[in-house]
VOTI-673060 format. One line per 5 residues: number of its first residue (from 1); their letters; for each residue x, y, z of C-alpha. Coordinates in Angstrom, 2 decimals. Each point is the difference from the previous one (the first is absolute). Example, Ala and Ser with C-alpha at 12.3 -4.5 7.8 and 13.67 -1.06 7.14 Angstrom:
REM residues 2
1 = as = 12.30 -4.50 7.80; 1.37 3.44 -0.66 .
REM end
This chain:
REM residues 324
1 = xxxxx = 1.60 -16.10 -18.16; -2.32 2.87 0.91; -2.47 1.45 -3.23; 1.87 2.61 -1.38; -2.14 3.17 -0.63 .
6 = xxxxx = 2.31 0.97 -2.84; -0.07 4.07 -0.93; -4.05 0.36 -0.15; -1.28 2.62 2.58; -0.62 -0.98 3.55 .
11 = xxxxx = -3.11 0.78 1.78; -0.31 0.13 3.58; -2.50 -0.20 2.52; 1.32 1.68 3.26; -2.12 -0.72 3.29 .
16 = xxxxx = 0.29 1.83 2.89; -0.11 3.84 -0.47; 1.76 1.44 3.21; 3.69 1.25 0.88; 1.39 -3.33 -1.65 .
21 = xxxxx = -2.00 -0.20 -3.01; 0.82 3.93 -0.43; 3.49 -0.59 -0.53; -0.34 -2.96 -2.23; -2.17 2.21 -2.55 .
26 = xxxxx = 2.69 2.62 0.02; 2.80 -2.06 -0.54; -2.08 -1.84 -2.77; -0.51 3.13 -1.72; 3.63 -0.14 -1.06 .
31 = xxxxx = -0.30 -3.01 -1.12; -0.25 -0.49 -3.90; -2.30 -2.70 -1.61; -2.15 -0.45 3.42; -3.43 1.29 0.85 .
36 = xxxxx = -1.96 -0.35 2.68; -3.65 -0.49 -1.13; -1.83 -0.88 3.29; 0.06 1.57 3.50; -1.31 -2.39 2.98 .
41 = xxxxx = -0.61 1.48 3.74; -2.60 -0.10 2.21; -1.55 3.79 0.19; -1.04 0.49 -3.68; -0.16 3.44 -0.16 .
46 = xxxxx = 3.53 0.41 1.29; 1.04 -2.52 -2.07; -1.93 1.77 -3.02; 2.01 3.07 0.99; 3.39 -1.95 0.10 .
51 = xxxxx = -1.00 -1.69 -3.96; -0.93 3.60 -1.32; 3.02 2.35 1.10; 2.26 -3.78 -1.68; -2.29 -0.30 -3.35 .
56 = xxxxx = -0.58 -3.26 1.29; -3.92 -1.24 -1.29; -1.22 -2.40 1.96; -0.95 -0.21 3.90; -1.54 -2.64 2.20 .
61 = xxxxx = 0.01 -0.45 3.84; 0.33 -3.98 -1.13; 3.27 -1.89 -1.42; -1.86 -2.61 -1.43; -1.67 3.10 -2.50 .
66 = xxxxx = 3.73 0.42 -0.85; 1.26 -3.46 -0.57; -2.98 -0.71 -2.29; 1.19 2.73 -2.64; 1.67 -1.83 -2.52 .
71 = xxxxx = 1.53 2.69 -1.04; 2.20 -0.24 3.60; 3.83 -1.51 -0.21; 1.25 0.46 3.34; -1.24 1.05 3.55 .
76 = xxxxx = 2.13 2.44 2.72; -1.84 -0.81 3.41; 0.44 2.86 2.15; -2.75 -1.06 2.46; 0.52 -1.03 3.82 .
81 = xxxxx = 1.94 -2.81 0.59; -2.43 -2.45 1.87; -1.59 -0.33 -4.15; 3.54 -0.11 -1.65; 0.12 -3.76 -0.13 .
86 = xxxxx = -3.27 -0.90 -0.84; -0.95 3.13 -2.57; 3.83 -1.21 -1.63; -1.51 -3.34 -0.85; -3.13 1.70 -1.19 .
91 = xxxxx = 2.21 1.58 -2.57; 1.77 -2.69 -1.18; -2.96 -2.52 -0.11; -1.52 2.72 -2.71; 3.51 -0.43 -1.92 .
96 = xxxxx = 1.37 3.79 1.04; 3.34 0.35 0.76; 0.31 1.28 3.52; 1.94 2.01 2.43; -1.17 0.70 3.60 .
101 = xxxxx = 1.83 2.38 1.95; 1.66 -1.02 3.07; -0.67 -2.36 2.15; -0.75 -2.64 -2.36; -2.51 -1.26 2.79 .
106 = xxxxx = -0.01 -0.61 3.81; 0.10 -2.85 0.56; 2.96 -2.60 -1.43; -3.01 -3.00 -1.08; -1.84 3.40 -2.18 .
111 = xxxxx = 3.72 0.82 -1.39; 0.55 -3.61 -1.13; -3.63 -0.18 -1.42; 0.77 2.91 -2.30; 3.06 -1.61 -1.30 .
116 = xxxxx = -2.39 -3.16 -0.32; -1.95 1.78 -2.27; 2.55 1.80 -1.70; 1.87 -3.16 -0.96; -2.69 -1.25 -2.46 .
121 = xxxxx = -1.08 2.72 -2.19; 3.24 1.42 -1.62; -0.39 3.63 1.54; 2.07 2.60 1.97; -0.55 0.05 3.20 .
126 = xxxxx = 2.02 2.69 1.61; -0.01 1.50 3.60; 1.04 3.54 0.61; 3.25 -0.15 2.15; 0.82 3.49 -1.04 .
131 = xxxxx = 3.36 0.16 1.81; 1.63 -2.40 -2.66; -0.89 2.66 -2.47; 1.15 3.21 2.04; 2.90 1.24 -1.63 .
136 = xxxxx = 1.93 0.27 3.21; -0.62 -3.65 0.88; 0.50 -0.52 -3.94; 3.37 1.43 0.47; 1.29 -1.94 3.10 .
141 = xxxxx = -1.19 -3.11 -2.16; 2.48 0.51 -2.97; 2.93 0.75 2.66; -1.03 -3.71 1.23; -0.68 -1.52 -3.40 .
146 = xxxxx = 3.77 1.24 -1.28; 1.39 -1.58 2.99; 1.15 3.50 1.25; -1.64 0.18 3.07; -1.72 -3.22 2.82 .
151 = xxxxx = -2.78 0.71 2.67; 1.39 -0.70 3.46; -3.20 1.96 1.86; -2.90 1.84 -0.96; -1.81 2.62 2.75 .
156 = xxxxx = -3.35 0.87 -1.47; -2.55 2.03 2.01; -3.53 0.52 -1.43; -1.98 2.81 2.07; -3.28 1.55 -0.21 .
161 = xxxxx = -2.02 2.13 2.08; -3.33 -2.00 -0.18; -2.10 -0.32 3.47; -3.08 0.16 -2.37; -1.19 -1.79 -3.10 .
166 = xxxxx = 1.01 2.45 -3.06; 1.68 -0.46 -3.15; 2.85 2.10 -1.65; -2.45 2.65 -1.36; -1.11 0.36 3.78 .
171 = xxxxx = -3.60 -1.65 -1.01; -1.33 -2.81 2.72; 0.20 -2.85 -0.68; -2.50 -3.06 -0.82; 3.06 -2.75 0.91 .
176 = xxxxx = 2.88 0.07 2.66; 3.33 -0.61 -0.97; 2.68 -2.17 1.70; 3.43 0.88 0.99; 0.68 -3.91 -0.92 .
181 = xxxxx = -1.20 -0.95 -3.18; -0.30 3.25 -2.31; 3.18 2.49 1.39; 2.26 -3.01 1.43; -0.25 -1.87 -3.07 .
186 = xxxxx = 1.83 3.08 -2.29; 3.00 -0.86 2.25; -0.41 -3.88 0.39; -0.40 -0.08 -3.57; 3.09 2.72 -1.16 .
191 = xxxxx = 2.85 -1.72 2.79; -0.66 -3.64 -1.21; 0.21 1.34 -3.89; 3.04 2.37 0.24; 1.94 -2.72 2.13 .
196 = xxxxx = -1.00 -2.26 -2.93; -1.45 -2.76 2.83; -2.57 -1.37 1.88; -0.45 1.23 3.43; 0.64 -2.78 2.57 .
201 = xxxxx = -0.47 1.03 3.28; -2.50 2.98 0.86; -1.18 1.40 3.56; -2.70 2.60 0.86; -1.12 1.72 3.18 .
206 = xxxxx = -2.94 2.33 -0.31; -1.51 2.76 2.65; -3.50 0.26 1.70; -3.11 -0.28 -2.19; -2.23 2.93 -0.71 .
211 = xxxxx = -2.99 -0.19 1.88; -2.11 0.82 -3.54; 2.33 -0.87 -2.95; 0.53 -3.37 1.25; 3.63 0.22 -0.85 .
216 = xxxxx = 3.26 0.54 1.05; 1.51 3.42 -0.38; 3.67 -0.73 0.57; 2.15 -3.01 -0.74; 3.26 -1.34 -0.38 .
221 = xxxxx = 1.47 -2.88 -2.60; 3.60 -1.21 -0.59; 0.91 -1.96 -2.73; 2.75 -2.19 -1.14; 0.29 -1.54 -3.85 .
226 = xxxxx = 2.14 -2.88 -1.30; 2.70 2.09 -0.98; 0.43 1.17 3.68; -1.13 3.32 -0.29; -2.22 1.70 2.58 .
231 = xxxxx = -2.94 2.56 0.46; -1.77 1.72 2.43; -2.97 1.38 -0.67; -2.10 2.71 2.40; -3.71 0.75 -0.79 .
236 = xxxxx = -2.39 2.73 1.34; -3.67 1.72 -0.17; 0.87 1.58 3.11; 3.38 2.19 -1.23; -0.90 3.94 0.09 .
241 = xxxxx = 2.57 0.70 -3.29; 2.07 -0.02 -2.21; -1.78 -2.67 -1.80; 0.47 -2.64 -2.73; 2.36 -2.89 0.30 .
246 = xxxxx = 4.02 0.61 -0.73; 2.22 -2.62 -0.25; 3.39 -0.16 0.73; 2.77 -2.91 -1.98; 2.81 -0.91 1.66 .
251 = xxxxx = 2.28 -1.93 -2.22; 3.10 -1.00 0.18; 1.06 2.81 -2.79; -1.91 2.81 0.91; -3.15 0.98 1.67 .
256 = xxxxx = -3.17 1.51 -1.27; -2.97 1.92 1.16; -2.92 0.49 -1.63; -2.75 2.66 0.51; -3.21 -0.63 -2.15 .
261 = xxxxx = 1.93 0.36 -3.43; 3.06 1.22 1.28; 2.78 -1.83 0.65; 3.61 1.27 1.99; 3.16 -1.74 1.06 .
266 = xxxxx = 0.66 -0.11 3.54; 1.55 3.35 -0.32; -3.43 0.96 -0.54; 1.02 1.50 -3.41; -2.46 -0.80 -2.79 .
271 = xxxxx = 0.35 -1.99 -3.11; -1.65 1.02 -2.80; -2.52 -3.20 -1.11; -1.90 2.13 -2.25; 1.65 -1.71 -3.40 .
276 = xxxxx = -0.78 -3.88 1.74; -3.48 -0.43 -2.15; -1.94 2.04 -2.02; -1.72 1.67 3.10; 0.41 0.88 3.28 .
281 = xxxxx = -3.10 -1.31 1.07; -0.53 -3.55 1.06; -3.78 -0.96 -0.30; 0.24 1.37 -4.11; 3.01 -2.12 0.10 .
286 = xxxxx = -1.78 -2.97 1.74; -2.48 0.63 -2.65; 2.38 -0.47 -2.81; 1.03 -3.07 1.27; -3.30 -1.03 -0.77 .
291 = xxxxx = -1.04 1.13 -2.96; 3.59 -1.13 -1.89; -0.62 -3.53 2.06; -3.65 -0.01 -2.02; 1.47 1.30 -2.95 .
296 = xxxxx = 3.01 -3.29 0.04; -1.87 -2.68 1.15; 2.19 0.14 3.29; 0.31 -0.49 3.67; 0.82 3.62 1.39 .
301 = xxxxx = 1.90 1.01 3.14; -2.21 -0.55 2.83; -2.30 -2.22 -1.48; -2.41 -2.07 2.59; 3.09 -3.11 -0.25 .
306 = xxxxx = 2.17 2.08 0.44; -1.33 1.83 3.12; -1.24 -3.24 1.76; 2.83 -0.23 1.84; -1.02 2.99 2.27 .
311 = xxxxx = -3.55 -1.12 0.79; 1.68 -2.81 1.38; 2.34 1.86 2.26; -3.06 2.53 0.85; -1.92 -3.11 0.96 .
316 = xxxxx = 2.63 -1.86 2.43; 0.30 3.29 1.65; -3.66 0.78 0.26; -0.12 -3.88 1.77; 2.70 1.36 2.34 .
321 = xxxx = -2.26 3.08 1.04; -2.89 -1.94 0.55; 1.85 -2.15 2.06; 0.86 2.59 2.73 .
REM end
């Protein structure tokens, strides 16, 4: 049993003031009986900036400033992902609830050492798979859950135009990110939970590396889960628009296609998702999820346990890349 927070106020310390952190802060905001009370990023007077125009009152360039507030429930790590796994044990190691925005970590041994830690101090951990909370995945889930529609394929393509280091604000970036571990792991991650099992077989291909990022710009995964369902996944920094991923179901009932938040038959005729949850947009949703999980002493959806799964398939195919 987790420590139930009960109805006191929760106070949050959110690191990582960029595009990500941005969005957690505004969907926060509508978000009664939480306030964020500390701001962590690395340029202080940005971050200063950031805490003023929020009402938030205190800044530091150092988590460990944060975590020693005791006035500090729960952490949202929006910081790059090489420090998700070991700033997530930080957190819980100075008894603070945590969630960590996806990946979870890159590595599977830095995954497993979060869930480690998780297991002995009776907090939520919580990674942010957003898609389980987008209303238009949220929607194709209930069609599963009432037995009204089965997964026989999923075609996911996630493209970006990114030949240099920036962020979604168009800042550079201090970190690269990897087609592998942050944006394959949405769709990893969303086939294996809306076919309700574990994926069992899983293949990847992946283009030339960039002579400066060090990474691959283009690659290619299929994936097959117990239930027999498959899905093919196609990833780019090197695709010129339109951008974003959009996934397509193909069930054995119907098919649907979803466009960031909006979701169509394969008429291409939308459905309205906008009465699914109480918003239409997933990270305040994600953040809900774990606030109420605080609040009941609960696991939530997409806690570390039960997101392992994916850092597992991320890692075997990872070991198939490196192997040529």
């Amino acid at each position: 049993m987790l420590n139930a927070h009960g109805n006191k106020p929760i106070r949050v310390a959110l690191a990582g003031a960029g595009a990500f952190g941005i969005k957690h802060l505004d969907g926060i905001k509508n978000i009664d009986g939480v306030e964020v009370v500390s701001l962590v990023s690395r340029d202080l007077g940005k971050t200063q900036e950031v805490a003023d125009k929020y009402g938030i009152g205190h800044v530091t360039t150092d988590l460990a400033d944060s975590l020693a507030l005791p006035e500090v429930d729960a952490v949202i790590l929006c910081t790059p992902t090489q420090m998700h796994a070991a700033q997530s044990i930080a957190c819980l190691k100075a008894g603070k609830h945590v969630q960590v925005e996806i990946p979870l970590a890159d590595s599977l041994a830095d995954a497993q050492g979060v869930l480690a830690a998780q297991s002995g101090f009776g907090l939520v951990a919580m990674c942010g798979h957003t898609r389980r909370f987008n209303p238009s995945h949220q929607y194709v889930h209930k069609e599963i859950v009432g037995g009204r529609f089965n997964i026989q394929q999923m075609d996911v393509q996630t493209y970006f135009f990114r030949r240099t280091n920036m962020n979604a604000l168009g800042q550079a970036r201090s970190w690269t990110d990897h087609l592998l571990w942050h944006h394959a792991a949405h769709t990893v991650d969303l086939f294996a939970y809306q076919c309700g099992s574990k994926i069992v077989r899983a293949n990847a291909v992946q283009g030339p590396i960039h002579p400066v990022l060090g990474i691959a710009m283009d690659m290619s995964l299929q994936l097959k889960a117990e239930s027999g369902a498959i899905c093919t996944l196609s990833l780019s920094f090197n695709n010129d628009g339109p951008l974003g991923t959009f996934f397509r179901y193909i069930g054995d009932t119907a098919t649907y296609i979803a466009r960031y938040d909006d979701l169509f038959n394969g008429k291409d005729e939308k459905i309205d998702v906008s009465k699914v949850d109480v918003s239409m947009n997933g990270i305040e949703l994600q953040d809900r999820e774990f606030f109420s999980a605080i609040r009941e002493g609960r696991e939530p959806n997409s806690s570390v346990a039960g997101v392992l799964d994916c850092y597992r398939v991320l890692h075997e195919l990872e070991q198939q890349l490196n192997a040529g």
